[in-house]
N, C-alpha and C positions, 0 to 999 in steps of 0.2 A: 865370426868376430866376437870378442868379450863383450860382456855386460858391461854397466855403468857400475862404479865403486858400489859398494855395499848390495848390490840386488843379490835375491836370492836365488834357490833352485833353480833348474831349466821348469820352463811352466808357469813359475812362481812370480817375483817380482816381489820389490815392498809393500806398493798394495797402497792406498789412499788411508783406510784408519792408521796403521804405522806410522803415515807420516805424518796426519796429523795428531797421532799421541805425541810424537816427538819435536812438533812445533810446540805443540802445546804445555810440553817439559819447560823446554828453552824459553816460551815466552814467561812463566812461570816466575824461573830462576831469574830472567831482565827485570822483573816486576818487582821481585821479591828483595832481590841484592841491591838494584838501583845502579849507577854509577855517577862517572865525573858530569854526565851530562843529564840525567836524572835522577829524580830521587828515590826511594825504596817508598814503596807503600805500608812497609812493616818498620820502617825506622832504623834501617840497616846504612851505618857511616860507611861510608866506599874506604876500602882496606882495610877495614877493622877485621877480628876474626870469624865475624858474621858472615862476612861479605865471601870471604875467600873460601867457608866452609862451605855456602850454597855453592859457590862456583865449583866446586870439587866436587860435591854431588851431583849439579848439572854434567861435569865432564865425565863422572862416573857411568853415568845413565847414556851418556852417547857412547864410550866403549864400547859397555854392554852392547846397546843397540847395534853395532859394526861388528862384533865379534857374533851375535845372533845371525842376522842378514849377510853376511859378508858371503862371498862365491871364493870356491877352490882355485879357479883362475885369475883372479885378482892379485895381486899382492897387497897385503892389509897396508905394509909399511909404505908401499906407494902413494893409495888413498890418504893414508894419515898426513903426508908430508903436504900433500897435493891440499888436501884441508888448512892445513896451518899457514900456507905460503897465501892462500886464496885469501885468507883470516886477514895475515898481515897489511896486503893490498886492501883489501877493502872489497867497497862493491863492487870495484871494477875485478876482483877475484875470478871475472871470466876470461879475464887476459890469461891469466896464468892457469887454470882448468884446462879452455878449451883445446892449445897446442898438446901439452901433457896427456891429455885423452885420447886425442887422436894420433897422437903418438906411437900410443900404447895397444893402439889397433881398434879403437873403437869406433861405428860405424856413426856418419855425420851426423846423422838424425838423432842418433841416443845420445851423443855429443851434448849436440843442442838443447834435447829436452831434459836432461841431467841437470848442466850447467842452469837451464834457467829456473828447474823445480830451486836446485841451491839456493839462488840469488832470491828467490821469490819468499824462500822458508826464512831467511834470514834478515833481508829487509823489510818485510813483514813484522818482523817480531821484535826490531827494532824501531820502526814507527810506532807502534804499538803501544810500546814501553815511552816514548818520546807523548805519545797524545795524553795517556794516563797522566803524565807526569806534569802536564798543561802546558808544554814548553814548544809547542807545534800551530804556527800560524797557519789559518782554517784556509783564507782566499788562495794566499800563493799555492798552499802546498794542494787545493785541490786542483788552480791551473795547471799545477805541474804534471801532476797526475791523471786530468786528460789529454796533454798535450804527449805522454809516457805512453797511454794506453793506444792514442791515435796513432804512433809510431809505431807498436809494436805491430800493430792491425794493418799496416801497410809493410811493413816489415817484413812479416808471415807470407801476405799475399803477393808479394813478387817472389818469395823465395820460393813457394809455393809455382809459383807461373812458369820459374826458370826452369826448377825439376820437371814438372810436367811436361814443358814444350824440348827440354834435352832427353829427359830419361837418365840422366846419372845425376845420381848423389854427388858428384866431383864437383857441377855449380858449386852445389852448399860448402864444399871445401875448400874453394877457393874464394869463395862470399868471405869465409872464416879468417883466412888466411890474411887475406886485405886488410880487414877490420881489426886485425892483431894486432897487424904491422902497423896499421894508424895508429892506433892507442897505445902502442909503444914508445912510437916517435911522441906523439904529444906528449906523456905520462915523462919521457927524458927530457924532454925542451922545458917544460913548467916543474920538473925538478932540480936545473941548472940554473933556468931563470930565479926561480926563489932561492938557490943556494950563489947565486952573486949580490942579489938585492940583500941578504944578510949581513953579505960581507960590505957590501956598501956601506952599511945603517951601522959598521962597525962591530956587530957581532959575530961571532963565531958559534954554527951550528952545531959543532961535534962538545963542543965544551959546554952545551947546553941541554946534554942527554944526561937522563937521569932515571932513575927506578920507575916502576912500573906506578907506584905510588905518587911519583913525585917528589921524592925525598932523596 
């Protein structure tokens, strides 16, 4: 079976300094550029050409980084798309990873520890940028985050229980499978429900998209 997007060599792997040289870029550039929801530590206006110049050197430096690490069995242009769609969703960007991965023939387990290194480098360094910024209440956000880590730790450990007591990685595939299919349906029902409550309140959604800016 393949590798996860970007690993390297047989043997190889990215390797823990890698990744976090490359968390470390990105938290950098959130710090540095700021945005709508934080502000720049350097005094960078969100869309000015400060803003957009770090963002281009951040994106320069993750090329690189994928064009470095990337595997011959890969398609780069798969990863890349699989990135930007995951981007657009959001956190929940393991809806859309996880089927695509395993799609693509990759074994449950690297699946999973892929998917959540992703979600871990990226919410991470968006917190991060949120706490610098003062804009991060201490109490809720650290109940949340034992009540996140409690989950995940019981999470593990039955998923853990089911492979051991079957012997096939298939449990974890259809653990996967389930948990899509929930978070699809809900992500549809609270995208329809907010797109009638719109219309209700008399607006219209599509007439109220606009540039990336705002403008």
């Amino acid at each position: 079976a393949p590798r996860a997007c970007g690993g390297e060599a047989a043997g190889g792997g990215l390797g823990f300094p890698k990744l976090m040289g490359i968390w470390t870029v990105l938290v950098m550039s959130l710090v540095l550029r700021g945005g709508r929801g934080a502000g720049s530590v350097a005094g960078v206006h969100y869309c000015t050409w400060e803003y957009w110049l770090i963002t281009g050197l951040a994106f320069a430096f993750l090329v690189a980084a994928a064009v470095y690490t990337r595997r011959a069995e890969v398609p780069p242009v798969t990863c890349f798309l699989v990135g930007c769609i995951s981007a657009v969703v959001g956190m929940g960007g393991g809806v859309v990873l996880n089927p695509m991965l395993l799609g693509a023939g990759f074994e449950p387990m690297v699946v999973t520890a892929t998917v959540t290194v992703m979600i871990a480098m990226v919410s991470s360094s968006a917190a991060l940028n949120f706490v610098l910024a003062g804009t991060v209440p201490v109490v809720p956000t650290l109940v949340l985050f034992s009540c996140t880590f409690l989950g995940s730790l019981c999470g593990k450990s039955v998923v853990g229980w089911l492979v051991a007591k079957t012997g096939r990685n298939s449990a974890l595939v259809f653990l996967l499978a389930s948990i899509i299919a929930a978070s699809t349906i809900t992500v549809l029902i609270q995208s329809v429900l907010g797109l009638v409550s719109s219309i209700d309140r008399g607006e219209n959604p599509i007439a109220e998209w606009s540039t990336p800016c705002g403008r």
